[in-house]
Each structure stands twice: as C-alpha cells, then as structure tokens.
LOFIZA-485134 format. One line per field, with one value per residue (C-alpha): residue number from 1; residue in three letters; y, x, z. Coordinates in nm, 3 decimals, always signed. Layout:
<recs>
k: [NUM / ...] $
r: [ALA / ...] $
c2: [Y / ...] $
c1: [X / ...] $
c3: [Z / ...] $
</recs>
This chain:
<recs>
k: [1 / 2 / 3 / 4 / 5 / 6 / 7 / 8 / 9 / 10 / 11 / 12 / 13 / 14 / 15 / 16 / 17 / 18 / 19 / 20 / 21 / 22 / 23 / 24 / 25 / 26 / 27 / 28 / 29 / 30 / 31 / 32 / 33 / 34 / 35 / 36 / 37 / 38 / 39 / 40 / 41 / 42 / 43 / 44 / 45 / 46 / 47 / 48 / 49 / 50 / 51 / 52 / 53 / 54 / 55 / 56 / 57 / 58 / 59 / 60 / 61 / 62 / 63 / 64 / 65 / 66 / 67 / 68 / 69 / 70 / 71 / 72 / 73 / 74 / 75 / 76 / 77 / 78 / 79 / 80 / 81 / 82 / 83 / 84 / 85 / 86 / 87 / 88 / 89 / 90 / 91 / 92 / 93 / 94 / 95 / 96 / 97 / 98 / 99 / 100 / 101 / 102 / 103 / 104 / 105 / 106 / 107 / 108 / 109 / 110 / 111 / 112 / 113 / 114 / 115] $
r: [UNK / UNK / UNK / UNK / UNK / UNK / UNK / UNK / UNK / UNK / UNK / UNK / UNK / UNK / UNK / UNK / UNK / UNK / UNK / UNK / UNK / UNK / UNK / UNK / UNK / UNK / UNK / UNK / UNK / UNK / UNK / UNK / UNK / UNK / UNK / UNK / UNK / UNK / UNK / UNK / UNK / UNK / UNK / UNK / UNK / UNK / UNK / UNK / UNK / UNK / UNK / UNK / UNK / UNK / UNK / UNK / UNK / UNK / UNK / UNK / UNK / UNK / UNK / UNK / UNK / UNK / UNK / UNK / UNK / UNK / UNK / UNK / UNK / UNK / UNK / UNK / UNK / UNK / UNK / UNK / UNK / UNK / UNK / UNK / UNK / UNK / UNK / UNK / UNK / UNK / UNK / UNK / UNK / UNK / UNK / UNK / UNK / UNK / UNK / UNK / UNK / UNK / UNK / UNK / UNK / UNK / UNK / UNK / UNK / UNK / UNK / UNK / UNK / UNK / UNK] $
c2: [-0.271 / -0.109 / +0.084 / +0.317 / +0.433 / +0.550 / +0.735 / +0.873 / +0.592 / +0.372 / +0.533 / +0.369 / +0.002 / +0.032 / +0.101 / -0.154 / -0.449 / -0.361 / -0.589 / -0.469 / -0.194 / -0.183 / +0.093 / +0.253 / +0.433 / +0.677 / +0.737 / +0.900 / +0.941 / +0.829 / +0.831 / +1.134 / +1.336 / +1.390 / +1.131 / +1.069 / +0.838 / +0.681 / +0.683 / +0.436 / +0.117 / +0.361 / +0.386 / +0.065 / -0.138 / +0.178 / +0.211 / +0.437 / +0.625 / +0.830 / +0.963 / +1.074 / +1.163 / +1.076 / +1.351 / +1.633 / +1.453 / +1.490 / +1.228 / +1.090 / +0.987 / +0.857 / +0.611 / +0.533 / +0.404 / +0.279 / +0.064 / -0.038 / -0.157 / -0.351 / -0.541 / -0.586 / -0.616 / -0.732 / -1.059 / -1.142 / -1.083 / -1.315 / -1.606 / -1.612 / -1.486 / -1.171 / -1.210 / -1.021 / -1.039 / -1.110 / -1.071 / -1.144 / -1.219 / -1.117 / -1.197 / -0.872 / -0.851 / -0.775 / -0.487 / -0.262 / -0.546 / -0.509 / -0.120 / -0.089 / -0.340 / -0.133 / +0.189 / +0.052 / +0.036 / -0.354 / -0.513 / -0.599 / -0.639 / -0.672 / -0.687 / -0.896 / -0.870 / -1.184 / -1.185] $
c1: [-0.856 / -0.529 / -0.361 / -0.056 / +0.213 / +0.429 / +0.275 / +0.448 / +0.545 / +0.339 / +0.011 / -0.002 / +0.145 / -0.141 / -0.425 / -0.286 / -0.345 / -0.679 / -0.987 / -1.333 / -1.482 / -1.154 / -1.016 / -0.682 / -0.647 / -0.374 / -0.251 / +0.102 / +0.363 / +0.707 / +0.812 / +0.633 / +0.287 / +0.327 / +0.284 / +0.230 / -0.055 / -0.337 / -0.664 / -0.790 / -0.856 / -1.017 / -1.286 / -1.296 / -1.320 / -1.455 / -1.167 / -1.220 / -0.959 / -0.942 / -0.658 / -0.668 / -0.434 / -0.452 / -0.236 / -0.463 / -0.791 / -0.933 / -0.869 / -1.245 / -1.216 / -0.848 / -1.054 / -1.328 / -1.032 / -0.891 / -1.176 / -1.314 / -0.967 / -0.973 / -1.292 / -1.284 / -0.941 / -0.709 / -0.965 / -0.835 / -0.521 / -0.539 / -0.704 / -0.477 / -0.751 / -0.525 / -0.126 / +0.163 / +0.358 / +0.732 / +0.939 / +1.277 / +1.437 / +1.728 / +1.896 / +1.960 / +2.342 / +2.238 / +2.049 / +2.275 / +2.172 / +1.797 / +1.789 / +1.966 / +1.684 / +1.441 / +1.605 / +1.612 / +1.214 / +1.314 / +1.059 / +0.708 / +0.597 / +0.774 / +1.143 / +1.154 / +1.467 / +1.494 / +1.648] $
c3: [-0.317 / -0.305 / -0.050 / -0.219 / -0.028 / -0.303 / -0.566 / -0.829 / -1.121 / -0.887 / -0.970 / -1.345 / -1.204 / -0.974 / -1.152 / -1.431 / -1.177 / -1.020 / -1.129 / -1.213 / -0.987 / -0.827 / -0.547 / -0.491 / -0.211 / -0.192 / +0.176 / +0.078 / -0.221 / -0.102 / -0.480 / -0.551 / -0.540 / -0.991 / -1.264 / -1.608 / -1.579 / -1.866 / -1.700 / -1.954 / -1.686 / -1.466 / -1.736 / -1.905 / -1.512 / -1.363 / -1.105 / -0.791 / -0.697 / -0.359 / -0.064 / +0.217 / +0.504 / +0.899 / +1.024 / +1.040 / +1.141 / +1.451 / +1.694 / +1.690 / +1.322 / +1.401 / +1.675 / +1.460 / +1.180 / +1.461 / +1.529 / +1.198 / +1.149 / +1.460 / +1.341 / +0.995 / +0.913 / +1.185 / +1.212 / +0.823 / +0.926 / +1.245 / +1.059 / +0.752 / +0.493 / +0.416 / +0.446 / +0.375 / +0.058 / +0.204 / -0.071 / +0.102 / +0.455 / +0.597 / +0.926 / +1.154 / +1.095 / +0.690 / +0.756 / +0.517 / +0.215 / +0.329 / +0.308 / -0.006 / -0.164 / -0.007 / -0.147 / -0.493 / -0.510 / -0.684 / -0.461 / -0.424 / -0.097 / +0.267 / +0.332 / +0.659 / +0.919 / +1.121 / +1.462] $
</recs>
C-alpha cells in the first residue's frame, strides 16, 4: 500500500514500485491533480488505485478513521514494525537548507529538524 500526497509526476513513480495486488491511495496532489501516466502495472499486478479526501466528510466517518487508525496502525508504528523513511536531519538553526530540499521534491521520505 501506498499513501500519495503529491500526485502529479508522482502518480507513474508510484504505481512503478507497487508489488502484486498492490494499492495507492491518493489523499492529495501537492505536485498536481494531471499526469501523463501508463496504466500498464495496474494491469499486469492488478494495482488498485483509489482517493479520497477528509475535509468534507462528516465528522462520524472522520472518528471512525480516527479510530481504525488508532488500532491498526499506530500499534505498528509503536512497536517498530512500520517506520519512517528519514531521508536527512537537520539541526533547527538550518531550517532554510531543510525547506529548500523539501522544495526541490529531491527526496524520498521525511526531512527531520532536530532541536
């Protein structure tokens, strides 16, 4: 499963790396809502692709995501099974270096100020 925040020349990257009976789920398009994509693995490893926004749903199904999240994922999280990608650290007083990485779109994963 993969959860895309960017969208637009993301879509294609995404799909590319997803095994077998793969999902990406597309939550919002930073980079874009249009893309030239090939829909090729989506066939061959019979990819699922969905989205889906929070914003306008009512605040029961916000509470039930809430909740899922709190019980299926968060325990991963907590016991190490799922981490974060960090791709680089920076102390606090390099903020400016950290946000012009993160405006380049050169990274895969979390940019990480330390205090």
């Amino acid at each position: 499963m993969l959860v895309d925040l960017m969208g637009g020349d993301y879509i294609q990257r995404n799909l590319s790396c997803l095994a077998k009976n793969g999902q990406l789920i597309n939550l919002f398009y930073l980079n874009g809502s249009t893309a030239t994509v090939n829909f090729t693995p989506v066939l061959i490893n019979g990819l699922t692709m969905t989205g889906s926004v929070l914003r306008p749903q009512p605040l029961d199904v916000k509470a039930t995501i809430r909740n899922g999240l709190k019980e299926s994922i968060w325990p991963l999280i907590e016991n190490n099974t799922v981490r974060p990608v960090i791709y680089q650290t920076f102390p606090l007083s390099d903020a400016s270096k950290a946000h012009e990485l993160m405006e380049s779109s050169q990274h895969i994963g979390k940019i990480v100020l330390t205090v």
